[in-house]
Residue, then its C-alpha position, 0 to 999 in steps of 0.5 A: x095664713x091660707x085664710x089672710x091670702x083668700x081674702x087678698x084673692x078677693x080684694x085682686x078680684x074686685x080689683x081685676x074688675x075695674x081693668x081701667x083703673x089698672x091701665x090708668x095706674x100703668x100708664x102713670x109709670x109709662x108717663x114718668x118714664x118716658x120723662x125721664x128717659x127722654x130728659x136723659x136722651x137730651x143730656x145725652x145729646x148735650x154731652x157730645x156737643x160742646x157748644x150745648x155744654x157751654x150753654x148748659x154750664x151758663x144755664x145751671x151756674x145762673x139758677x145755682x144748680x152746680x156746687x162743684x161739679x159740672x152743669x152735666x154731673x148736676x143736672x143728671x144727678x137732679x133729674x135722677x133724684x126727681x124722678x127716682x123718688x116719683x118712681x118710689x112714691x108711686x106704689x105707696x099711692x096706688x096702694x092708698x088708692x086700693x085699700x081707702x075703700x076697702x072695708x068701706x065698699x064691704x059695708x056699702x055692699x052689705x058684705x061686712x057682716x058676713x065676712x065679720x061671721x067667716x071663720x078667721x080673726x079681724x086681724x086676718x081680715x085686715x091683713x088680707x085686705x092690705x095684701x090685697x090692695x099692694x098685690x097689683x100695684x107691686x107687680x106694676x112696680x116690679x115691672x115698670x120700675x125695674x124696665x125703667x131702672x134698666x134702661x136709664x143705666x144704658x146712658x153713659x150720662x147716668x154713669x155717676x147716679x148709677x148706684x143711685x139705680x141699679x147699681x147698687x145692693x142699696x137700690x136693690x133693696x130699696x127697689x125690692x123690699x124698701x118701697x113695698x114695705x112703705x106700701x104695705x103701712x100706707x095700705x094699713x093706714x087705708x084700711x083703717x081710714x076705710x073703716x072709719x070712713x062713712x062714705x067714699x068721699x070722706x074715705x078718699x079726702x082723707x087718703x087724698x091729702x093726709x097719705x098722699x103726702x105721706x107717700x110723697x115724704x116716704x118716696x123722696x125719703x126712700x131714694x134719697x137713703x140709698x146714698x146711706x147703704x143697705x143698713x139704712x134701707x133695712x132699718x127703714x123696712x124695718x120700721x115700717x113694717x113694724x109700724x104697719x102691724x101696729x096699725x093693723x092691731x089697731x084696724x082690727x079693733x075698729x073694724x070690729x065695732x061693725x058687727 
């Protein structure tokens, strides 16, 4: 294991390079979050005025935003559901980001062959280099998300959707356990298109579209599970984790042609 965690050192480090792009990746969480916050502060406003309530129930009856329930109830309950699967989707993206150019930047550097002859097994080289590339986006996750979480839940508005975001065991797996276990196969899922890739543009084509559509389906799918209680969160830990070592097994197998 001391050798899986050298290589994610080393993956951090190359990573702690490039300062920019980790305030651009915090900034994005800074952006929707201020969106939301601000959406809800608008909500807020509108619950203590009656005649913007009005208004509201004609606006959201008109676009068929409110099925039994009030425009106030609909309008919070479709701002949380957007906003929280953004917030889900994020770290898998930015784990894509990481790892779509790991192995590839190694063989563009002439790195590859030496790490092919260090003294650990393809499947820990792989495997590290996933730990190396959802180190940094998990930790802006925790932070971000978890500061986002805790100031959404002080609007009386968010009352109802409070289960939906800190107010439940489900949300608290899938904050600490279910997104960064779709990150983790998204990040094996780099890796390997990394090594298949034969240059960066290809590498980041395919992470751009083929995993960018799959984080957006994991993040909406993800929060909108929470609904369904903890059993439903551990079965989707459970099953990309076990996806994400097949894919690993796999990335072993192609990486070591480069030997």
């Amino acid at each position: 294991m001391n050798r899986v965690l050298l290589v994610a050192r080393t993956e951090v480090m190359e990573q702690l390079r490039q300062p920019y792009m980790i305030v651009i990746l915090a900034l994005n969480y800074v952006l929707w979050g201020s969106l939301f916050v601000f959406g809800l502060m608008a909500l807020s406003s509108v619950q203590d005025n009656p005649q913007a309530l009005v208004l509201l129930e004609q606006q959201a009856t008109g676009l068929g935003l409110c099925s039994g329930e009030t425009a106030l109830i609909a309008m919070t309950r479709l701002m949380t559901s957007t906003f929280g699967a953004v917030f889900f989707t994020t770290i898998p993206l930015f784990v894509a980001i990481m790892s779509g150019y790991s192995v590839l930047h190694d063989r563009a550097v002439g790195a590859l062959p030496f790490l092919m002859l260090a003294p650990l097994s393809r499947y820990q080289l792989v495997f590290g280099k996933v730990l190396g590339a959802l180190a940094i986006p998990f930790l802006l996750h925790l932070v971000f998300v978890g500061a986002i979480s805790a100031t959404a839940l002080q609007f009386e508005v968010m009352d109802p959707q409070a289960y939906r975001f800190g107010g439940s065991a489900a949300w608290w797996v899938a904050y600490l356990l279910g997104a960064p276990s779709a990150a983790f196969l998204i990040g094996s899922l780099g890796v390997v298109i990394s090594g298949l890739s034969s240059d960066v543009r290809t590498s980041m084509q395919y992470t751009s579209f083929f995993i960018g559509i799959l984080s957006l389906g994991f993040g909406f799918a993800l929060f909108d599970g929470i609904r369904f209680g903890v059993g439903a969160q551990l079965a989707f830990v459970a099953a990309c984790l076990g996806m994400a070592l097949l894919v690993l097994l796999a990335g072993s197998r192609i990486i070591s042609r480069d030997i």
